[in-house]
C-alpha positions, 0 to 999 in steps of 0.5 A: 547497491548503497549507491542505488539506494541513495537514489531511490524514492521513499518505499511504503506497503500496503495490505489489501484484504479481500474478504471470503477470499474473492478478488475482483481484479479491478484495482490491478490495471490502475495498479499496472498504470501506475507503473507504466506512469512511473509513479511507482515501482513495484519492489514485492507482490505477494498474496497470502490467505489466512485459514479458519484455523488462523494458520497463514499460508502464502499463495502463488499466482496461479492460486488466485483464481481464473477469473483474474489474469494476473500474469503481468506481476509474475516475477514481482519479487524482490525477495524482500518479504519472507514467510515472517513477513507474511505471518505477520500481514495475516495477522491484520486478516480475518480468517477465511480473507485473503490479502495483497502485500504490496511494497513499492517505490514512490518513484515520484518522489524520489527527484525529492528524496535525493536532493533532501538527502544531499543536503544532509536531511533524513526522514525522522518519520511518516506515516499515514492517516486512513481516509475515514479517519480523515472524513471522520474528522472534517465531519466533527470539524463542520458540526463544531465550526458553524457558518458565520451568520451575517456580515463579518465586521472588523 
């Protein structure tokens, strides 16, 4: 087990909420080609909703609805996530959402990872920044810089 770890790319998560509880599907087929690219592999996929009373419940497939077909996750489970898990990716929710748990491997980078690795590197850190944040701040970086105005001269 240690062995196969030692190859495995970096591993992230993700909540996805779906507000009054409605999912469309539509980001699940690009989800699907992901892994069939092998960019990523799917480690856990679980659902959860958070009731009005703030309580958390975990959802099974068929719970989702009929209007998506979601079978192709079916056995998307490593057993990784537990109910504390769970609880504590409801707590990001508003109560009456619902969510997707996802956790992956970054399959992509894992060639990296493992070179970084027998050279006696580890990762210290990582981290994501929201792309809003990151518009946010491009914006504020255009109204602070202005354009040149005319010939540039040395």
């Amino acid at each position: 087990m240690t062995e196969d770890l030692r190859e495995m790319g970096p591993v992230d998560y993700l909540i996805v909420e779906f507000p009054g509880n409605r999912m469309t599907g539509e980001g699940f087929p690009l989800l699907v080609d992901l892994v069939e690219r092998g960019i990523i592999r799917i480690i856990d996929l679980a659902f959860v909703r958070k009731d009005a009373d703030g309580s958390v419940v975990a959802l099974e497939l068929r719970e989702i609805g009929d209007e998506i077909d979601l079978t192709m996750f079916e056995g998307a489970s490593s057993g990784l996530l537990d109910q504390s898990d769970l609880d504590d990716a409801g707590a990001a929710l508003e109560p009456g959402n619902s969510a997707a748990v996802l956790v992956y491997e970054n399959t992509w980078a894992a060639p990296l990872a493992r070179a970084l690795r027998r050279g006696g590197a580890q990762l210290v850190a990582s981290g994501r920044i929201p792309v809003p944040a990151l518009l946010a701040s491009l914006d504020a970086t255009e109204v602070t810089t202005p354009p040149p105005s005319g010939p540039v001269t040395a």
